[in-house]
C-alpha positions in Angstrom: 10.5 1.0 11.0 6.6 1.8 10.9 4.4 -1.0 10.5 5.3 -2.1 6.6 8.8 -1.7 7.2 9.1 -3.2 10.5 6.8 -6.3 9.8 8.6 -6.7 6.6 11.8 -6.9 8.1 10.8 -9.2 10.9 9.3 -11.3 8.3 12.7 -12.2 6.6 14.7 -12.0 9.6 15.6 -15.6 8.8 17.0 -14.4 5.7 21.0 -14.6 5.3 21.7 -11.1 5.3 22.5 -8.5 7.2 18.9 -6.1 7.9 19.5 -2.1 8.1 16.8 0.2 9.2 16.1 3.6 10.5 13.2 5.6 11.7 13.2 8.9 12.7 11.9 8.1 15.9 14.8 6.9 18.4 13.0 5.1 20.4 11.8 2.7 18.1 15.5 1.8 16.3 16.5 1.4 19.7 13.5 -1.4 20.3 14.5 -2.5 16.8 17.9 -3.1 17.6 17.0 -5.0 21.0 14.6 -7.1 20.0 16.7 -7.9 16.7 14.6 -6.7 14.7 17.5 -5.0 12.6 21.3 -5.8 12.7 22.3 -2.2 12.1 20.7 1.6 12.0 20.9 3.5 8.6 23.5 6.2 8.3 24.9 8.2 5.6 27.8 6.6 5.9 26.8 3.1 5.4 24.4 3.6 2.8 26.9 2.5 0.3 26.6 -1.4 1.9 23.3 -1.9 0.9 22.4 -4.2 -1.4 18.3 -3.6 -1.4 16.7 -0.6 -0.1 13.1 -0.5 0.6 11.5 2.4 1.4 8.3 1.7 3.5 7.6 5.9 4.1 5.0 8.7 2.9 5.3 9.6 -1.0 6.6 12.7 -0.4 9.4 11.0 2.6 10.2 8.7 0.1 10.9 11.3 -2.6 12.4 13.4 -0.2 14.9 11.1 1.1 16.3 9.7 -2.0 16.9 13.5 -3.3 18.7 13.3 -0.5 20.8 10.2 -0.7 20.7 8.7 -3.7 24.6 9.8 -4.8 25.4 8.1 -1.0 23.8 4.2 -2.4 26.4 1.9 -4.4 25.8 1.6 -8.1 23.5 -1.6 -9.1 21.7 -1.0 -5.9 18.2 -1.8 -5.8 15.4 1.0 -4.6 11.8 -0.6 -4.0 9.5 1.2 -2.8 6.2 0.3 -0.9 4.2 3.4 -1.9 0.1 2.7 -2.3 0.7 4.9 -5.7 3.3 4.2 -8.6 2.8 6.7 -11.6 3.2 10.2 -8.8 6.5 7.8 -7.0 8.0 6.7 -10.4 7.9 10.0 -12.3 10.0 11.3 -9.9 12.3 8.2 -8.4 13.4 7.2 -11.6 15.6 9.9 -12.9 17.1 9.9 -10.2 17.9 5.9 -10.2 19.5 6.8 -13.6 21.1 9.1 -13.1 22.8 7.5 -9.9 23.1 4.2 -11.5 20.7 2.5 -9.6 18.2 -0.1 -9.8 14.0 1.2 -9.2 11.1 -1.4 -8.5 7.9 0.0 -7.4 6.2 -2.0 -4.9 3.1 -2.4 -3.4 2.2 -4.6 -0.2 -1.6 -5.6 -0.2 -1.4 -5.5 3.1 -2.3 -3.5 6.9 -3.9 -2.8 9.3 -6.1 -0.1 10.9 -3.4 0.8 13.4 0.4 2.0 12.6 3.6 2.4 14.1 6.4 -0.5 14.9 4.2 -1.7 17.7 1.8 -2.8 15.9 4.3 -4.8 13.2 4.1 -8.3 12.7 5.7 -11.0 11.1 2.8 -12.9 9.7 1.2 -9.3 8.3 1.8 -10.5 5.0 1.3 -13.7 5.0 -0.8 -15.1 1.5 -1.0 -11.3 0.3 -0.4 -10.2 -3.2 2.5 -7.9 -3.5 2.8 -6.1 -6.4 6.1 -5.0 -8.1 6.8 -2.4 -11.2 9.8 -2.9 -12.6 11.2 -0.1 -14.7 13.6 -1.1 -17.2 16.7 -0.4 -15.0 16.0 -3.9 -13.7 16.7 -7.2 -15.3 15.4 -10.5 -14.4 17.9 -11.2 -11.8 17.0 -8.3 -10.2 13.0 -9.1 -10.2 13.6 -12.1 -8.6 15.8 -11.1 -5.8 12.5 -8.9 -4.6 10.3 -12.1 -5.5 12.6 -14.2 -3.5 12.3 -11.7 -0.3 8.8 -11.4 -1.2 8.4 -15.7 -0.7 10.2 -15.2 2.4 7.8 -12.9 3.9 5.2 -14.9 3.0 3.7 -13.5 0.3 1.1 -15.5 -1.9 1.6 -13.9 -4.7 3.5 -11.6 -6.5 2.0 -9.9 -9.4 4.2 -7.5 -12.0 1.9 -4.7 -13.6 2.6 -1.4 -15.0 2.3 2.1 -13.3 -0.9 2.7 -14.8 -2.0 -0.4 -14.6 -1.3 -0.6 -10.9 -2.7 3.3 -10.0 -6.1 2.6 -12.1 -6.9 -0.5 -10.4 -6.0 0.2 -7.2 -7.9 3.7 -6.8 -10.6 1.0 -7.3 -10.1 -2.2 -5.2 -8.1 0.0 -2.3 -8.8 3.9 -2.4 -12.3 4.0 -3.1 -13.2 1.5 -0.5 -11.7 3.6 2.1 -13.5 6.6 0.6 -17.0 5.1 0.5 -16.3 3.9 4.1 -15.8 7.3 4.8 -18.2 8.9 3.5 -20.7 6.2 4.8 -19.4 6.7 8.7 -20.2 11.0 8.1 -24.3 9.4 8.9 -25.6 11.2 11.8 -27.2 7.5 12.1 -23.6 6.6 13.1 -24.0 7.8 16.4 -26.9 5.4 17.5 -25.9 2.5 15.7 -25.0 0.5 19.0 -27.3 -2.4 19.6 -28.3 -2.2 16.0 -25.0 -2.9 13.5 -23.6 -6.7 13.0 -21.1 -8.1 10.6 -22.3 -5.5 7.6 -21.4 -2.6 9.7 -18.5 -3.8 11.2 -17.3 -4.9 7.2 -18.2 -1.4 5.8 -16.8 0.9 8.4 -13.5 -1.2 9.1 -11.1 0.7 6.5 -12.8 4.1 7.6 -9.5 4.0 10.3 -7.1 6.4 8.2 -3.7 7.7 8.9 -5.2 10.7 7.4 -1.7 12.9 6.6 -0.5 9.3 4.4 -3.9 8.8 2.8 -4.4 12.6 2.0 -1.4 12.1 0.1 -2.2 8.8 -1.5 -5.7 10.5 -2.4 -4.0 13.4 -4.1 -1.4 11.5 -6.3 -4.1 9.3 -7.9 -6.8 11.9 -8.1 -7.8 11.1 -11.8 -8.6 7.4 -11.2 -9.8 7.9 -7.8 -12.3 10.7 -9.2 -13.3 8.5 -12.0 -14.3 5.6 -9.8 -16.2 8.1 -7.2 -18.4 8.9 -10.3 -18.7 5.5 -11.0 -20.1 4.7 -7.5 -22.2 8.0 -7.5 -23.9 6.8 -10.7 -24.7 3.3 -9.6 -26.0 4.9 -6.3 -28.3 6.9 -7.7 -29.7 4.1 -9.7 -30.6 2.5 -6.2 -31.9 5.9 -5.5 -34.2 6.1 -8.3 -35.6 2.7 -7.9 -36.9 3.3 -4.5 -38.0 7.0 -5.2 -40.1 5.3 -7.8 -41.0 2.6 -6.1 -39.7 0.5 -8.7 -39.8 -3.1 -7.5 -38.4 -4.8 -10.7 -35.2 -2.2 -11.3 -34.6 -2.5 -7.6 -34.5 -6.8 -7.9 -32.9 -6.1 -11.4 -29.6 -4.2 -9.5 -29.8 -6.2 -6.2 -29.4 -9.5 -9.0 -26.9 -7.8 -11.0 -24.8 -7.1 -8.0 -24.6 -10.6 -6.8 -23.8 -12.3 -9.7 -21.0 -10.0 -10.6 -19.8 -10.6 -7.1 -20.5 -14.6 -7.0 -18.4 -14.4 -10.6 -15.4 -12.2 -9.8 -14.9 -13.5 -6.0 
């Protein structure tokens, strides 16, 4: 019941079915249960009623847990998780969904905030955001499109099925290294006199620099291949930048600056 889980389940509280959820904080199932947020709390012993499990923790919480409790979930259940990483998740979660007769789709929200935790869950948090689902080949089409149908209900955009690899080389792009160039950009002793002086450019760059660092440490680790291949990618291009002015190279400088905004003005 953190922020993903909570906001997706007040999302499709108008659903026709009967919402579980658990959180190993008591205090927020017991918000969750007042402001019927959920219908019931997760226990071991009626795991074997759910229909759909989504699992909205950590990588390693989500591994963990299903070691745990996978023999505990009815057969033909479906496990989707919402983990930022799919190769790392599905490696190890699908086994185990074989070997307990059950039914794995990786998910992906492309969704959050900078803050986390139930009280800062909405219901509109995904509202015209992508979601990205990989299916293994436990699932069937029915199964797809009970996730897509929850998925509409939330208010999803889009839903967009991709492959593990697919998903964890692309992402370390569009989502990881954007939070480690913001990162890296806020280290700037500059930073701390930037008051009076930053506008929207700033305020755009730094944004995604607000980590839950023990989650994104994770994240980082599991995709470390792709992520390290785009950090070269970026280096490299910097330094181009960095050449042209250390040369004082008026027409490479114009020639990147131009090349930059019509890849951008192309791809959106």
């Amino acid at each position: 019941m953190g922020l993903m889980g909570a906001s997706f389940a007040k999302s499709i509280r108008k659903a026709d079915a009967v919402l579980y959820g658990f959180d190993i904080h008591e205090p927020t199932l017991r918000f969750a249960r007042e402001e019927r947020v959920i219908d019931e709390i997760v226990t071991r012993e009626n795991l074997g009623e759910i229909d759909i499990l989504f699992l909205a923790v950590y990588p390693s919480q989500i591994l963990s847990y299903m070691r745990k409790n996978a023999r505990f979930l009815k057969p033909g259940a479906i496990v989707c998780d919402f983990c930022g990483v799919k190769g790392a998740i599905e490696r190890e979660l699908l086994p185990l969904c074989r070997e307990n007769e059950l039914v794995y789709i990786g998910g992906h929200p492309m969704a959050g905030k900078e803050r986390w935790g139930y009280a800062y869950a909405d219901d509109t948090l995904f509202e015209n955001a992508s979601m990205l689902l990989v299916p293994s080949e436990t699932a069937t089409n029915d199964h797809i499109e009970q996730i897509k149908g929850l998925c509409d209900l939330a208010g999803f955009g889009r839903v967009v099925c991709t492959t593990s690899n697919e998903h964890d080389k692309i992402i370390a792009y569009t989502s990881q290294l954007a939070h480690v160039v913001s990162g890296a950009y806020m280290k700037s002793e500059t930073a701390e006199h930037h008051d009076g002086f930053s506008a929207g450019s700033y305020r755009d760059l730094t944004r995604v620099a607000k980590l839950n660092e023990n989650m994104w440490t994770e994240l980082f680790l599991k995709n470390r291949e792709n992520l390290i291949s785009e950090i070269d990618e970026v280096v490299l291009h910097l330094n181009e930048y960095r050449e042209a002015l250390a040369r004082e190279d008026e027409e490479l400088l114009k020639t990147l600056i131009r090349e930059a905004r019509e890849r951008k003005e192309r791809l959106g």
